[in-house]
C-alpha positions, 0 to 999 in steps of 0.5 A, spaced: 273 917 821 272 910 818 279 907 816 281 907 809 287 903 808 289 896 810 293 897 816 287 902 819 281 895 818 287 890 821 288 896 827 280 896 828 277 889 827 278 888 835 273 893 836 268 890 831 269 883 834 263 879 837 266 874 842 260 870 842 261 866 835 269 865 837 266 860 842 270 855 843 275 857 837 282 857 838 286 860 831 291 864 827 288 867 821 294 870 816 292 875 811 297 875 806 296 881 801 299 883 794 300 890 791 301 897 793 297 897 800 299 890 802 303 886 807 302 881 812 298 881 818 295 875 823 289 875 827 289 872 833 283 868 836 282 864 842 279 864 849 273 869 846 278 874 844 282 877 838 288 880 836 291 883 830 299 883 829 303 885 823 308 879 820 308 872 817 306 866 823 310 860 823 304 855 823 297 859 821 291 854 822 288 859 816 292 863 810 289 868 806 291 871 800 289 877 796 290 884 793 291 889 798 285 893 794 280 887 794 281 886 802 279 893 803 272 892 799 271 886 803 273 888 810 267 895 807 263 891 806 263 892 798 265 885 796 264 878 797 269 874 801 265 868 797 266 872 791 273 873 790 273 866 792 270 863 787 272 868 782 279 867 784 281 874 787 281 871 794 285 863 795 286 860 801 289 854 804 288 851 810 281 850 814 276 851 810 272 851 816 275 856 820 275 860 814 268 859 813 267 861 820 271 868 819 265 872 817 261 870 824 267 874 828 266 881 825 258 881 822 257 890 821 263 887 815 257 883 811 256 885 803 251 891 804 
C-alpha cells in the first residue's frame, strides 16, 4: 500500500533515501504545511543518513513551506518542487543550495 497522507510520505522517506547524494551534507530540512493535511515535521540528515521527526526545530538550515496537499503530489511525483516554486505554492527560506539538493536524496520521488 503506497502512503496517502502527509504523515504516511514523512514516516517512509527513510526507506527511499539513497545515501550516496548526502555525501557530505549535514541538515535539518523543515516542512511547514498548511491546511487539512498539514503540520510540521524535520528531515534530518547527516553522516549519510536521514531521519524524519514531527515538530518545529529551533534553527533549521532549510524551511519549506506549503499546502499539505501540494506536498503530497510532489512527494508522488505529480508536481514539480520547481513549479510550485516559481508559481509560488512552495516558499522556501534559508539555503537555496541545500534545498536544491533535496530532490538527489530521494530520486523514485521525481515528477513522472
Amino acid at each position: 500500500m503506497s502512503p496517502k497522507t502527509v504523515h504516511e510520505f514523512f514516516e517512509a522517506l527513510p526507506s527511499r533515501f539513497r545515501p550516496d547524494a548526502a555525501e557530505g551534507v549535514s541538515a535539518v530540512y523543515q516542512f511547514d504545511l498548511s491546511g487539512e493535511d498539514g503540520g510540521q515535521y524535520q528531515l534530518h540528515v547527516a553522516g549519510r543518513s536521514c531521519r524524519v521527526c514531527g515538530g518545529v526545530h529551533a534553527a533549521p538550515n532549510v524551511t519549506l513551506s506549503m499546502a499539505g496537499e501540494d506536498c503530497v503530489a510532489i512527494l508522488e511525483g505529480k508536481l514539480s518542487g520547481l513549479s510550485a516554486l516559481l508559481s509560488g505554492r512552495l516558499k522556501i527560506d534559508g539555503d537555496m543550495e541545500l534545498a536544491m539538493r533535496l530532490a538527489a536524496f530521494f530520486p523514485d520521488l521525481r515528477p513522472k
